[in-house]
N, CA, C, O and CB atoms as a CASP TS submission, in Angstrom:
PFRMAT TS
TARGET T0000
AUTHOR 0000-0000-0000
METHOD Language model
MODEL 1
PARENT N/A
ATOM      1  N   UNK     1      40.861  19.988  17.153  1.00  0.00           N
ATOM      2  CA  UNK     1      39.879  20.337  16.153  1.00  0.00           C
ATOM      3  C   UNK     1      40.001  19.367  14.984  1.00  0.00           C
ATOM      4  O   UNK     1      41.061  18.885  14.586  1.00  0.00           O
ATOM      5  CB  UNK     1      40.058  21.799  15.686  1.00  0.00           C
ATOM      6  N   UNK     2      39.070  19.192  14.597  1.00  0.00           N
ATOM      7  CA  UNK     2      38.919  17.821  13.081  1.00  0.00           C
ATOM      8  C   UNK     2      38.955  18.817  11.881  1.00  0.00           C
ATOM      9  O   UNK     2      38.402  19.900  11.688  1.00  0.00           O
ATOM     10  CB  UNK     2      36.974  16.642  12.927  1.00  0.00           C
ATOM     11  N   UNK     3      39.979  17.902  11.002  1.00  0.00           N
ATOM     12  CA  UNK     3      40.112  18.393   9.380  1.00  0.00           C
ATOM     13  C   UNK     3      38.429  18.348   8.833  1.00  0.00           C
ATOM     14  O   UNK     3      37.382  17.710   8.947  1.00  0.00           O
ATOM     15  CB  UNK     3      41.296  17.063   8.277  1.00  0.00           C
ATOM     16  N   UNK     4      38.980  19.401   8.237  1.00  0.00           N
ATOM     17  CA  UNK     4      37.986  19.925   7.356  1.00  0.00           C
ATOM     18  C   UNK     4      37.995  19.188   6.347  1.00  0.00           C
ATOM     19  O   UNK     4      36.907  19.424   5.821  1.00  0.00           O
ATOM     20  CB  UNK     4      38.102  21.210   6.977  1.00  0.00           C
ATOM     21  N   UNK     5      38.577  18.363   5.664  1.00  0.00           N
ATOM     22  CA  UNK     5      38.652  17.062   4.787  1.00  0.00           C
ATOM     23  C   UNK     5      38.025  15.649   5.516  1.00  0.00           C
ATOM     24  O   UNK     5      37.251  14.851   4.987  1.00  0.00           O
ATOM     25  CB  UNK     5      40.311  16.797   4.432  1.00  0.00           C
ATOM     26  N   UNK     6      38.517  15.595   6.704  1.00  0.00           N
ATOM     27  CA  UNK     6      37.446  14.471   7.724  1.00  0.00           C
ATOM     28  C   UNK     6      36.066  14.615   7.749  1.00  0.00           C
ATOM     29  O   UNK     6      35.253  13.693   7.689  1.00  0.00           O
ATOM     30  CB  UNK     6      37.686  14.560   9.282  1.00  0.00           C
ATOM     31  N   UNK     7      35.792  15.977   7.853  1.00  0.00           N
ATOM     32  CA  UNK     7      34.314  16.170   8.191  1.00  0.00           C
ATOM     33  C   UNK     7      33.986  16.082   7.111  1.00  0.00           C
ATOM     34  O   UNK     7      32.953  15.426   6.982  1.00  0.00           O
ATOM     35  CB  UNK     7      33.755  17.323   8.854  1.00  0.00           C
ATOM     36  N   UNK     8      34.572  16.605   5.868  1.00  0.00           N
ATOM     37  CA  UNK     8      33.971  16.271   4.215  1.00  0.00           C
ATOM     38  C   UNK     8      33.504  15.075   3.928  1.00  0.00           C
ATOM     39  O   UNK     8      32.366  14.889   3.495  1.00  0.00           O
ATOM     40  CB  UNK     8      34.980  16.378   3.103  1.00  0.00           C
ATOM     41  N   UNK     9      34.608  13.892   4.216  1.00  0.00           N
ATOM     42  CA  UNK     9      34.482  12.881   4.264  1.00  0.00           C
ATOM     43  C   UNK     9      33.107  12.355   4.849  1.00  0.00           C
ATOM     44  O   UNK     9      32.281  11.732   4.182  1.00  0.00           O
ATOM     45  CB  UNK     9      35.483  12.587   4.746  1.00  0.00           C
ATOM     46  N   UNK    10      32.958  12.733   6.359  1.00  0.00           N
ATOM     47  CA  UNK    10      32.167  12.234   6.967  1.00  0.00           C
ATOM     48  C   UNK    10      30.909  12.120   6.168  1.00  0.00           C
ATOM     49  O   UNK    10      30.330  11.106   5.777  1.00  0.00           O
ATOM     50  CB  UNK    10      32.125  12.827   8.058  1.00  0.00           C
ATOM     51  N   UNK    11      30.493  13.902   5.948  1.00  0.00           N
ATOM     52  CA  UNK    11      29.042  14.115   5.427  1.00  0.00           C
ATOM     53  C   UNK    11      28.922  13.335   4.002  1.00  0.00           C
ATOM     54  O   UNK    11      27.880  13.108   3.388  1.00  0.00           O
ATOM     55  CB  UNK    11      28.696  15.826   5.227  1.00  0.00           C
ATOM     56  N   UNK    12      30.062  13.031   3.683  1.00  0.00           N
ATOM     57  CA  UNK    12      29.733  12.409   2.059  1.00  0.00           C
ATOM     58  C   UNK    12      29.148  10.926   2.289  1.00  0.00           C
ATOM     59  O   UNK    12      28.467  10.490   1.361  1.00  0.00           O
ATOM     60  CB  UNK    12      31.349  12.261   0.939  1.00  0.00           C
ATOM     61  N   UNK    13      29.335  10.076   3.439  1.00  0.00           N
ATOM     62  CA  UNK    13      29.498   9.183   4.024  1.00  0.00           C
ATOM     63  C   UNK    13      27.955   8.642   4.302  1.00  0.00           C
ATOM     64  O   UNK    13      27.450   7.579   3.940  1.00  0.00           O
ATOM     65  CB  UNK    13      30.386   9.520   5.061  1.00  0.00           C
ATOM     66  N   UNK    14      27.168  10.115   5.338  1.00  0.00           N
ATOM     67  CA  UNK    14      26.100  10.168   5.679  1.00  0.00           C
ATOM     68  C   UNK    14      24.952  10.759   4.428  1.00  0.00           C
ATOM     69  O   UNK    14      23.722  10.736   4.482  1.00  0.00           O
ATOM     70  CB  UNK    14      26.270  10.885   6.882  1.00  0.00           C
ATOM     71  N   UNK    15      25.498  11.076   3.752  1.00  0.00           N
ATOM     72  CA  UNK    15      24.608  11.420   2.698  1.00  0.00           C
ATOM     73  C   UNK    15      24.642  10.358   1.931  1.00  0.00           C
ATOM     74  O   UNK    15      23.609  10.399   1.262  1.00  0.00           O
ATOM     75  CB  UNK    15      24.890  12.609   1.971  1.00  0.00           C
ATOM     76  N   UNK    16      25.308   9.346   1.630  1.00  0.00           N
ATOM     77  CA  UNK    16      25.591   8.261   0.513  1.00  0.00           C
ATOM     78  C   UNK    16      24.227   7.341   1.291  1.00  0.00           C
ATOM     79  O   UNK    16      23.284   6.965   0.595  1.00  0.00           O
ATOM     80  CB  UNK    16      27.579   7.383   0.471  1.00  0.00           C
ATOM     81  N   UNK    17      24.286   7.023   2.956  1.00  0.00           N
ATOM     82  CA  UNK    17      23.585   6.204   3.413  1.00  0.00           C
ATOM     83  C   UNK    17      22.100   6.981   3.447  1.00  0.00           C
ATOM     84  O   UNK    17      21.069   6.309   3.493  1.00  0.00           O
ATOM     85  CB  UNK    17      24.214   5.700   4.681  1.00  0.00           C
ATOM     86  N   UNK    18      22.063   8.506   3.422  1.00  0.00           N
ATOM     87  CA  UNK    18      20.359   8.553   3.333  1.00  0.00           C
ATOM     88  C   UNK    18      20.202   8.468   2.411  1.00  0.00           C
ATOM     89  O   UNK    18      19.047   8.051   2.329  1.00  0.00           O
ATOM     90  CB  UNK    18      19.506   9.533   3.693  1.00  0.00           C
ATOM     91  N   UNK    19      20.794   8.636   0.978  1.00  0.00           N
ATOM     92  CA  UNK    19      20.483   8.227  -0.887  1.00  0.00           C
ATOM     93  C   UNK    19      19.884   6.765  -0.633  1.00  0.00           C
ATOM     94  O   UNK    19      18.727   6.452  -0.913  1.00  0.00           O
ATOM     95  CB  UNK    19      22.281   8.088  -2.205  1.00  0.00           C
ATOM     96  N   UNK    20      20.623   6.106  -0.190  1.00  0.00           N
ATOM     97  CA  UNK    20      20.386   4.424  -0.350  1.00  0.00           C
ATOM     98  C   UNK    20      19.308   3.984   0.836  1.00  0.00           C
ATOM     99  O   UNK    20      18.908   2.823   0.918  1.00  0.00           O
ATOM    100  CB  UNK    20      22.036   3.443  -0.086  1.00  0.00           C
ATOM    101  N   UNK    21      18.840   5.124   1.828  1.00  0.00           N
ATOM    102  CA  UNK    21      17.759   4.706   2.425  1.00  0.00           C
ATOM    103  C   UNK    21      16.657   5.072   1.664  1.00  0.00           C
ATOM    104  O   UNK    21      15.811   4.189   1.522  1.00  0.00           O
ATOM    105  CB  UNK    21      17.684   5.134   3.675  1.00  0.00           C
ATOM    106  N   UNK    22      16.423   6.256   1.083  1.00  0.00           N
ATOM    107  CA  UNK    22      15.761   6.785   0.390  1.00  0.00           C
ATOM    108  C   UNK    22      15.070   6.165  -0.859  1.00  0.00           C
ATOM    109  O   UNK    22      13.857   6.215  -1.063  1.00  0.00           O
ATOM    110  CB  UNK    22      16.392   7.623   0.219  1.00  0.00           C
ATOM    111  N   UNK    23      16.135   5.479  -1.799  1.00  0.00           N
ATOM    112  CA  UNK    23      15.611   4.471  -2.843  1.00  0.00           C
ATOM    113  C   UNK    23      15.302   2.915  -2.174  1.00  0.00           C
ATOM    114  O   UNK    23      14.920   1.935  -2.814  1.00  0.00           O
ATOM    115  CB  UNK    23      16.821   4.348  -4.092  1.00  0.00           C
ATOM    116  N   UNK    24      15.462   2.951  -1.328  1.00  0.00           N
ATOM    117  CA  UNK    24      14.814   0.996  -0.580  1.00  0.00           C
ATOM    118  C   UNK    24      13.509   1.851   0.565  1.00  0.00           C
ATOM    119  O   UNK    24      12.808   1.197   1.337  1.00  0.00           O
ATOM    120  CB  UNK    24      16.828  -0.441   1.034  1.00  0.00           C
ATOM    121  N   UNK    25      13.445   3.056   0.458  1.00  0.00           N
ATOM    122  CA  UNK    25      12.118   3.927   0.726  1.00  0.00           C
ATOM    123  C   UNK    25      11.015   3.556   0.114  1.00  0.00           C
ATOM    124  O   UNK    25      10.003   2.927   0.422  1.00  0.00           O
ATOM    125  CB  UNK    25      12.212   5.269   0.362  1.00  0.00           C
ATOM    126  N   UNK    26      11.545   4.224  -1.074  1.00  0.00           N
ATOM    127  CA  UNK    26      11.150   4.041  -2.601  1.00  0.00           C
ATOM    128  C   UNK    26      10.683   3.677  -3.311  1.00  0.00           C
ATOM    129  O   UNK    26       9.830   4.096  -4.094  1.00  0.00           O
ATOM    130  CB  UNK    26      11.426   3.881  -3.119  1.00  0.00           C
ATOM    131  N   UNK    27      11.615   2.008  -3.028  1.00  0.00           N
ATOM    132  CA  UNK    27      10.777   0.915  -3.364  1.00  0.00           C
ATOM    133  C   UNK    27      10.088   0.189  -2.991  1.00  0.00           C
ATOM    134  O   UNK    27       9.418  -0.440  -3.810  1.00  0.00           O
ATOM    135  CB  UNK    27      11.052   0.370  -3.672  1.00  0.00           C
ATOM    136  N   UNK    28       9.953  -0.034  -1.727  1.00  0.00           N
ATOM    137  CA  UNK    28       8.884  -0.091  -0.811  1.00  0.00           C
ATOM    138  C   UNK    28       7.124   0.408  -1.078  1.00  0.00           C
ATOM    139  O   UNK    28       6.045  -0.185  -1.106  1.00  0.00           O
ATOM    140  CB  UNK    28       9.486   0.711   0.223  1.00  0.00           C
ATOM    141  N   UNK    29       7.581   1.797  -1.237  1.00  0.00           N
ATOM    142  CA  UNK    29       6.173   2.327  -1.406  1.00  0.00           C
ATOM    143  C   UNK    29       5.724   2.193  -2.442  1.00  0.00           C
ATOM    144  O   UNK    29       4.510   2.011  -2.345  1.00  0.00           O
ATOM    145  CB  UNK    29       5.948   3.506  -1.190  1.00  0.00           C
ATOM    146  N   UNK    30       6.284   2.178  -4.063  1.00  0.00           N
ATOM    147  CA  UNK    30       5.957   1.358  -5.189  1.00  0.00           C
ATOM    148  C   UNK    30       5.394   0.571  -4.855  1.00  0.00           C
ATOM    149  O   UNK    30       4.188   0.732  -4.667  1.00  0.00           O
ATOM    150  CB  UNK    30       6.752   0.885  -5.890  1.00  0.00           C
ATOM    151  N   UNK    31       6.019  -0.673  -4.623  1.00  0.00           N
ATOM    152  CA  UNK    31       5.553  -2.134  -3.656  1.00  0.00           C
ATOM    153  C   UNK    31       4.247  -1.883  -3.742  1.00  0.00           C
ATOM    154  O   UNK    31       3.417  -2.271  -4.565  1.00  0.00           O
ATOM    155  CB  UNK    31       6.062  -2.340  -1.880  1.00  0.00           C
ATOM    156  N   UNK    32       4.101  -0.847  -2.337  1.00  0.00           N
ATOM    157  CA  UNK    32       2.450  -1.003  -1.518  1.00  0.00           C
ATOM    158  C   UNK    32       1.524  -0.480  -2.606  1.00  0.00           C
ATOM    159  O   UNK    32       0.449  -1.078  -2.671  1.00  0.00           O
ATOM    160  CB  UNK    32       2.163   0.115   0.122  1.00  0.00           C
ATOM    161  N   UNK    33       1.732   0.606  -3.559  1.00  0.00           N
ATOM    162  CA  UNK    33       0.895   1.218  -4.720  1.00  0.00           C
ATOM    163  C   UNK    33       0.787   0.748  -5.676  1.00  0.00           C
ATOM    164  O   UNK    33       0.248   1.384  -6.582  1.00  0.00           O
ATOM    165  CB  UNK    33       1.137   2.212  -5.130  1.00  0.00           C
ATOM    166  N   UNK    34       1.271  -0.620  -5.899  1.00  0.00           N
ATOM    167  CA  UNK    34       1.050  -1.844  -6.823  1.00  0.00           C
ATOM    168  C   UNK    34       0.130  -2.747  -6.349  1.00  0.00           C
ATOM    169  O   UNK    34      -0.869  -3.189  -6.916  1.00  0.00           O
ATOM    170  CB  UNK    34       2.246  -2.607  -7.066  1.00  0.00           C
ATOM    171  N   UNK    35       0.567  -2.980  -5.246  1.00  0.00           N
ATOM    172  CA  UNK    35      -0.153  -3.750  -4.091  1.00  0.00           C
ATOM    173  C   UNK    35      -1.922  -3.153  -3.830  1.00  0.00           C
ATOM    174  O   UNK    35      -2.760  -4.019  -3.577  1.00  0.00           O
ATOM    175  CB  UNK    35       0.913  -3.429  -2.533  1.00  0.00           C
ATOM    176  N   UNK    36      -2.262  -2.025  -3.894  1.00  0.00           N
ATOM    177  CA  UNK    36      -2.961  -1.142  -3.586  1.00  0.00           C
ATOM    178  C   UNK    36      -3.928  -1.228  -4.633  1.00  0.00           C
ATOM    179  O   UNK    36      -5.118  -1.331  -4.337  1.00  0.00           O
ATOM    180  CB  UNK    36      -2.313   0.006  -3.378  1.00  0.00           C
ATOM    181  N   UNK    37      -3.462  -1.191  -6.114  1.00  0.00           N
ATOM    182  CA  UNK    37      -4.058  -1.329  -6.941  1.00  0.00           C
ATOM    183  C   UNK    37      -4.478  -2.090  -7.348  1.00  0.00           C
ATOM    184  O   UNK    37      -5.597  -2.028  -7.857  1.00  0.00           O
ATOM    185  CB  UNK    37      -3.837  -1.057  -7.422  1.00  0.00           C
ATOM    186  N   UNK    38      -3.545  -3.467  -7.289  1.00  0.00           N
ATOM    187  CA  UNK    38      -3.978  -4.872  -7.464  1.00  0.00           C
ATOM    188  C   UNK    38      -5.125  -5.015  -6.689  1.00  0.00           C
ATOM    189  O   UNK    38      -5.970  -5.611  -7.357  1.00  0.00           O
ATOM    190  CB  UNK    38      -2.956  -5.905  -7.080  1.00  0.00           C
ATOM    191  N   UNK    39      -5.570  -4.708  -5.468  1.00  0.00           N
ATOM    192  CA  UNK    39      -6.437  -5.164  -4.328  1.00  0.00           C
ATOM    193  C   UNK    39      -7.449  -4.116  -4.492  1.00  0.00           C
ATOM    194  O   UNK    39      -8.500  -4.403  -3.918  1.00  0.00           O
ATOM    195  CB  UNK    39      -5.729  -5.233  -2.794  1.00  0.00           C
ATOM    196  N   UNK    40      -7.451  -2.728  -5.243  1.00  0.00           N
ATOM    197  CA  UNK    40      -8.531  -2.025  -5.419  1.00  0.00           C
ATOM    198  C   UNK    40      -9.271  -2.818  -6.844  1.00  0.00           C
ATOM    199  O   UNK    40     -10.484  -2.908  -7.033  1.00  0.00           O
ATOM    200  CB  UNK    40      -8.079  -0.376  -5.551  1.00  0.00           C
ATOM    201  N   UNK    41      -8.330  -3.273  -7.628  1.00  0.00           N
ATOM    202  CA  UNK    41      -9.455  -3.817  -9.207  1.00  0.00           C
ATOM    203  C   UNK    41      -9.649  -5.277  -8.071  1.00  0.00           C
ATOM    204  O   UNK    41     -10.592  -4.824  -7.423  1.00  0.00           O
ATOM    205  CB  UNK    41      -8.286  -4.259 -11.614  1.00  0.00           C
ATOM    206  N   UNK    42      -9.455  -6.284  -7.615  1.00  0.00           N
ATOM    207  CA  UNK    42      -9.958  -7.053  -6.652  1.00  0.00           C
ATOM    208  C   UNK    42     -11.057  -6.890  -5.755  1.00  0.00           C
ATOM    209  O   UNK    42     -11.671  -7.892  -5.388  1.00  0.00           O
ATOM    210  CB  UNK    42      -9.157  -7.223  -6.049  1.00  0.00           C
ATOM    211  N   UNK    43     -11.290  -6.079  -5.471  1.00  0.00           N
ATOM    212  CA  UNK    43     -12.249  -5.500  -4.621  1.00  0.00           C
ATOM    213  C   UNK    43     -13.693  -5.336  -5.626  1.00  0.00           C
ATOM    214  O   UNK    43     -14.733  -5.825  -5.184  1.00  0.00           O
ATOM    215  CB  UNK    43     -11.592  -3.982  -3.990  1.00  0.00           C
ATOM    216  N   UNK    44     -13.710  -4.673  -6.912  1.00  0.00           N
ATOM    217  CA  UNK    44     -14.055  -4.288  -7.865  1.00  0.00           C
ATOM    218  C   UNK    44     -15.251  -5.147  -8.128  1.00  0.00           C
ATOM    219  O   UNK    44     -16.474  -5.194  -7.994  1.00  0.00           O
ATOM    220  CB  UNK    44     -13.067  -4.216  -8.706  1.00  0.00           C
ATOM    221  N   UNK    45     -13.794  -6.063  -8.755  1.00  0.00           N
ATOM    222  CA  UNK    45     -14.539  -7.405  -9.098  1.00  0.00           C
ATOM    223  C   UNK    45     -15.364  -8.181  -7.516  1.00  0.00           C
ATOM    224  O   UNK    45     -16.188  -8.993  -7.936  1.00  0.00           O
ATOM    225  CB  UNK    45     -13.124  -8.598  -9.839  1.00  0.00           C
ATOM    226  N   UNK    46     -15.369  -8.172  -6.732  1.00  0.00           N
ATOM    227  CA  UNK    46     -15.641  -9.279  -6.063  1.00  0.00           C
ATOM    228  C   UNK    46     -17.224  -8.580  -5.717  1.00  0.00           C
ATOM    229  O   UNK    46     -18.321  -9.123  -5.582  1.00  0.00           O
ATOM    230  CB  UNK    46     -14.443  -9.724  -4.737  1.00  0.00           C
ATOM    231  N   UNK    47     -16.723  -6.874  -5.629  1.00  0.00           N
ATOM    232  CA  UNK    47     -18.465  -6.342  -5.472  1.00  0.00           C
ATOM    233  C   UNK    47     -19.250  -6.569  -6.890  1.00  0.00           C
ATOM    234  O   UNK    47     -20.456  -6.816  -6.892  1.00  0.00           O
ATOM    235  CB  UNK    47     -18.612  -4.406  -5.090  1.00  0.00           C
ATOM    236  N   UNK    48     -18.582  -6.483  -7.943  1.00  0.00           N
ATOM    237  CA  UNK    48     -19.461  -7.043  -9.132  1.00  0.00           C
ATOM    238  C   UNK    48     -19.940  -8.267  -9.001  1.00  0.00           C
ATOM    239  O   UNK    48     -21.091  -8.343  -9.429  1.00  0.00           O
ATOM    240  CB  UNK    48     -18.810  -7.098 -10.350  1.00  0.00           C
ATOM    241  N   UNK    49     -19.535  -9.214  -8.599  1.00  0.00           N
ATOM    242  CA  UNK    49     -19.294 -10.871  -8.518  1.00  0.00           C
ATOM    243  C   UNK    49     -20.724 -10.451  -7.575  1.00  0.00           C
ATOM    244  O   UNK    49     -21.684 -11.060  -8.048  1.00  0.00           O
ATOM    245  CB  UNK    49     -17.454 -11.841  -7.661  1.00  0.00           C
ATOM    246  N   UNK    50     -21.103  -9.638  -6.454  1.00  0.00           N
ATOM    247  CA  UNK    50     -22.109 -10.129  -5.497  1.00  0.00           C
ATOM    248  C   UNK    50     -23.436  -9.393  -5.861  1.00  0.00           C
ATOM    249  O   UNK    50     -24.581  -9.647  -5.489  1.00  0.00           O
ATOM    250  CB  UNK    50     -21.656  -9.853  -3.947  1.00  0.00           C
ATOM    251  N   UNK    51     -22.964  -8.391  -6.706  1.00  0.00           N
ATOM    252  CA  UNK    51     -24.101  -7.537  -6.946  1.00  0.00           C
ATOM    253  C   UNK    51     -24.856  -8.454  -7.839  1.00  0.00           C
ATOM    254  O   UNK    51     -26.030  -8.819  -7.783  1.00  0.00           O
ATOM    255  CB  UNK    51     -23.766  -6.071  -7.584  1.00  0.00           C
ATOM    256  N   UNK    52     -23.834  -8.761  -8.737  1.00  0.00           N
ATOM    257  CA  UNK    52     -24.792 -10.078  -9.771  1.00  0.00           C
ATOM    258  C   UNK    52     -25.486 -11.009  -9.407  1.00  0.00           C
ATOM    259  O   UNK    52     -26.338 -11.593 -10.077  1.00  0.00           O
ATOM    260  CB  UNK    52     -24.120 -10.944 -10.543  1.00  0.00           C
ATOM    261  N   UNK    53     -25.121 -11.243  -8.156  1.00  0.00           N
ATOM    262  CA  UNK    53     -25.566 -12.698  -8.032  1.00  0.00           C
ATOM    263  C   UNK    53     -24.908 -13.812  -8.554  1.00  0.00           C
ATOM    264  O   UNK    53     -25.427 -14.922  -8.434  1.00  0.00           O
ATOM    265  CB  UNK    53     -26.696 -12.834  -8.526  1.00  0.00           C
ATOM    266  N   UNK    54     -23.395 -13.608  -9.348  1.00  0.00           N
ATOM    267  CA  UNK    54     -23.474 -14.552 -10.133  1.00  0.00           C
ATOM    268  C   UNK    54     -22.587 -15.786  -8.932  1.00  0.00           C
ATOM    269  O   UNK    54     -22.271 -15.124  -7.943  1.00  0.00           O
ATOM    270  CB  UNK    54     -22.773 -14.071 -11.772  1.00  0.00           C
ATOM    271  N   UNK    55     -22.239 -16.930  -8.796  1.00  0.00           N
ATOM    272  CA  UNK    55     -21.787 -17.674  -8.351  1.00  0.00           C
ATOM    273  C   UNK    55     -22.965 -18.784  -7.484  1.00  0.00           C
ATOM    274  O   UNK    55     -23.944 -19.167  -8.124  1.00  0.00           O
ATOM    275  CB  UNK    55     -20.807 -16.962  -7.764  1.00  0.00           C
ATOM    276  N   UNK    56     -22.797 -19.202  -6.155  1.00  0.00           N
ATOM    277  CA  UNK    56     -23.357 -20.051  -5.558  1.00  0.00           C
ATOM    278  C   UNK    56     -24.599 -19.171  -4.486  1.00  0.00           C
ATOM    279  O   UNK    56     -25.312 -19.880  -3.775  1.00  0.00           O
ATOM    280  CB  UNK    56     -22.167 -20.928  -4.898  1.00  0.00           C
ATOM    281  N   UNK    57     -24.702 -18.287  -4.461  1.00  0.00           N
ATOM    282  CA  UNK    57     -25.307 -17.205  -3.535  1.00  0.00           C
ATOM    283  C   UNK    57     -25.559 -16.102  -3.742  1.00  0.00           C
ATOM    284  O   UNK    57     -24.768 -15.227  -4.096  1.00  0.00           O
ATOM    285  CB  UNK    57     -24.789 -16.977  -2.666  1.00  0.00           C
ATOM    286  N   UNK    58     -27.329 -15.951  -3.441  1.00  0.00           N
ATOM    287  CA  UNK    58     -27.841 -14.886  -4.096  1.00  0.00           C
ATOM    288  C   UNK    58     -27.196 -13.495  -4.159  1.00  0.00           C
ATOM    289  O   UNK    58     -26.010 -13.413  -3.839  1.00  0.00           O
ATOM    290  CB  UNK    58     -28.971 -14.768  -3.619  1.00  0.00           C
ATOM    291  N   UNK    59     -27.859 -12.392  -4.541  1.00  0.00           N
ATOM    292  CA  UNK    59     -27.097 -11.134  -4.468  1.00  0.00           C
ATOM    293  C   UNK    59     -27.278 -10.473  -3.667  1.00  0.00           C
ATOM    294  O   UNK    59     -28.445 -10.137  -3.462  1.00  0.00           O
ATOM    295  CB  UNK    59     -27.125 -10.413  -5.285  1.00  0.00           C
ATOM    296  N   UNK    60     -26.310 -10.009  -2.897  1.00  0.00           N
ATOM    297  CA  UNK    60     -26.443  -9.216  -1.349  1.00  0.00           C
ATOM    298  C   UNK    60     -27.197  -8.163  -1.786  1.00  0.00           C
ATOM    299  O   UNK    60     -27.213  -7.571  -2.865  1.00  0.00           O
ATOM    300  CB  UNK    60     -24.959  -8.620  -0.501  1.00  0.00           C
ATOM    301  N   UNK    61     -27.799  -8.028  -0.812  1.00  0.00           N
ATOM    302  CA  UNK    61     -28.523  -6.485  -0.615  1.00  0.00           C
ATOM    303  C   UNK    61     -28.553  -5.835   0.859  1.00  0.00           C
ATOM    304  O   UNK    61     -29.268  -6.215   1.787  1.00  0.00           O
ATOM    305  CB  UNK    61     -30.171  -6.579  -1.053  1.00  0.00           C
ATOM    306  N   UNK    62     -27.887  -5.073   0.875  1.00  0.00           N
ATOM    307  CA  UNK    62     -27.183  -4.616   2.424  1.00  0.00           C
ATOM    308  C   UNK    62     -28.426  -3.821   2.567  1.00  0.00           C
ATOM    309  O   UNK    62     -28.805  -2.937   1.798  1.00  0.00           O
ATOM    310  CB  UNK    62     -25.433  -3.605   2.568  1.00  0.00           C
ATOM    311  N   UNK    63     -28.955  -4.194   3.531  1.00  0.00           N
ATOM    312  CA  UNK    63     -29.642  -3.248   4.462  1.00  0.00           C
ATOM    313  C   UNK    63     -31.669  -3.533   4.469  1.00  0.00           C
ATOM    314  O   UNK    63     -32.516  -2.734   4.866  1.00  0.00           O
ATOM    315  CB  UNK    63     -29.095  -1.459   3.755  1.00  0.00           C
ATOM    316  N   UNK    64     -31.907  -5.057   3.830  1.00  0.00           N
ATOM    317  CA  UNK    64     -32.586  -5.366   3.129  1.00  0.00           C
ATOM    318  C   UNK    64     -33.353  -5.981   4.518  1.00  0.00           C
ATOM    319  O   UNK    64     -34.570  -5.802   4.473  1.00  0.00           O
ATOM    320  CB  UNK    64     -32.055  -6.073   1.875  1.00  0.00           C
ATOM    321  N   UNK    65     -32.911  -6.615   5.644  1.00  0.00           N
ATOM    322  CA  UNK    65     -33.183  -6.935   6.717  1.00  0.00           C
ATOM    323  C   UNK    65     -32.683  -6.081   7.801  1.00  0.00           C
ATOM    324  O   UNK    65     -31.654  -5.419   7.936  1.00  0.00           O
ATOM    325  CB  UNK    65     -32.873  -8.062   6.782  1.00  0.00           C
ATOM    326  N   UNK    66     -33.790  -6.307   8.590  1.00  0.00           N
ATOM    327  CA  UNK    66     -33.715  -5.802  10.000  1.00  0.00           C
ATOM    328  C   UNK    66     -32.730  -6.170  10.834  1.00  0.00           C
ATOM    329  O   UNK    66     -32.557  -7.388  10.885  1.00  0.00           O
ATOM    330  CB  UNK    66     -34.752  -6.089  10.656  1.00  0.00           C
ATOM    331  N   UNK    67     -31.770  -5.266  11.750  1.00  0.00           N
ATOM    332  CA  UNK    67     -30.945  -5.960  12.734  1.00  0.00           C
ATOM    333  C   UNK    67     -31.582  -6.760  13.537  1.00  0.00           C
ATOM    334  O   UNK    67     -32.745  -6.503  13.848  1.00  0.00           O
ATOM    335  CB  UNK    67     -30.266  -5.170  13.502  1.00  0.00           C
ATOM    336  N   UNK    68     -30.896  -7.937  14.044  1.00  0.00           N
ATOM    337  CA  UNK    68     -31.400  -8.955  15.190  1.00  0.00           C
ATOM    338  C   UNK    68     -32.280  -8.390  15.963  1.00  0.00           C
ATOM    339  O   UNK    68     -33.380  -8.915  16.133  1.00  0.00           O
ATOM    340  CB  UNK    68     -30.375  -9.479  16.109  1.00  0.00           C
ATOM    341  N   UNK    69     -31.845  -6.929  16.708  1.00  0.00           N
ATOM    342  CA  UNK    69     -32.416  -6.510  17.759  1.00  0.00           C
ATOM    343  C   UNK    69     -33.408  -5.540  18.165  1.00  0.00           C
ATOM    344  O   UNK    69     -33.506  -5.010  19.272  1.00  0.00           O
ATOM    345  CB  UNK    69     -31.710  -6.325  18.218  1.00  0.00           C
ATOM    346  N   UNK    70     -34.461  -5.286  16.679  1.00  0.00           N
ATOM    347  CA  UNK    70     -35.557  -5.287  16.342  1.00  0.00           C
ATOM    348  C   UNK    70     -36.391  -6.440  16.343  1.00  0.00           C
ATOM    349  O   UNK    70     -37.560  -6.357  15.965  1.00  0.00           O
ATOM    350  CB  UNK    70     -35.502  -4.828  15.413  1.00  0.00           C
TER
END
C-alpha cells in the first residue's frame, strides 16, 4: 500500500501541472480575443472603405446584378 504522504505528494504534483496548463490556456485565448478584435475593427474598416467607394474601385453593391445563370 502507498504512503499517504506519496500520494499527497503526487496530487500536489498533478495539480501544480493543470495550474500551469490552465494559465498557457489562458493565454492563448487572450491571444485569439485580441486577435479577434483586431480583425473585427479590420473588417469594419475595409466594409467602410467599399461602401464608399473610396479607393481605386467603385462601390460594391451586392446583389445589384444577376447571377451568370440567368
Amino acid at each position: 500500500m502507498s504512503n499517504p504522504s506519496s500520494e499527497n505528494i503526487d496530487l500536489q504534483v498533478k495539480l501544480g501541472f493543470l495550474e500551469r496548463t490552465v494559465e498557457e490556456l489562458n493565454a492563448v485565448v487572450v491571444a485569439q480575443a485580441d486577435q479577434l478584435d483586431d480583425l473585427g475593427q479590420r473588417l469594419k474598416k475595409l466594409e467602410r472603405l467599399a461602401r464608399s467607394g473610396e479607393g481605386d474601385q467603385e462601390p460594391l453593391r451586392p446583389h445589384d446584378d444577376p447571377p451568370p445563370h440567368y
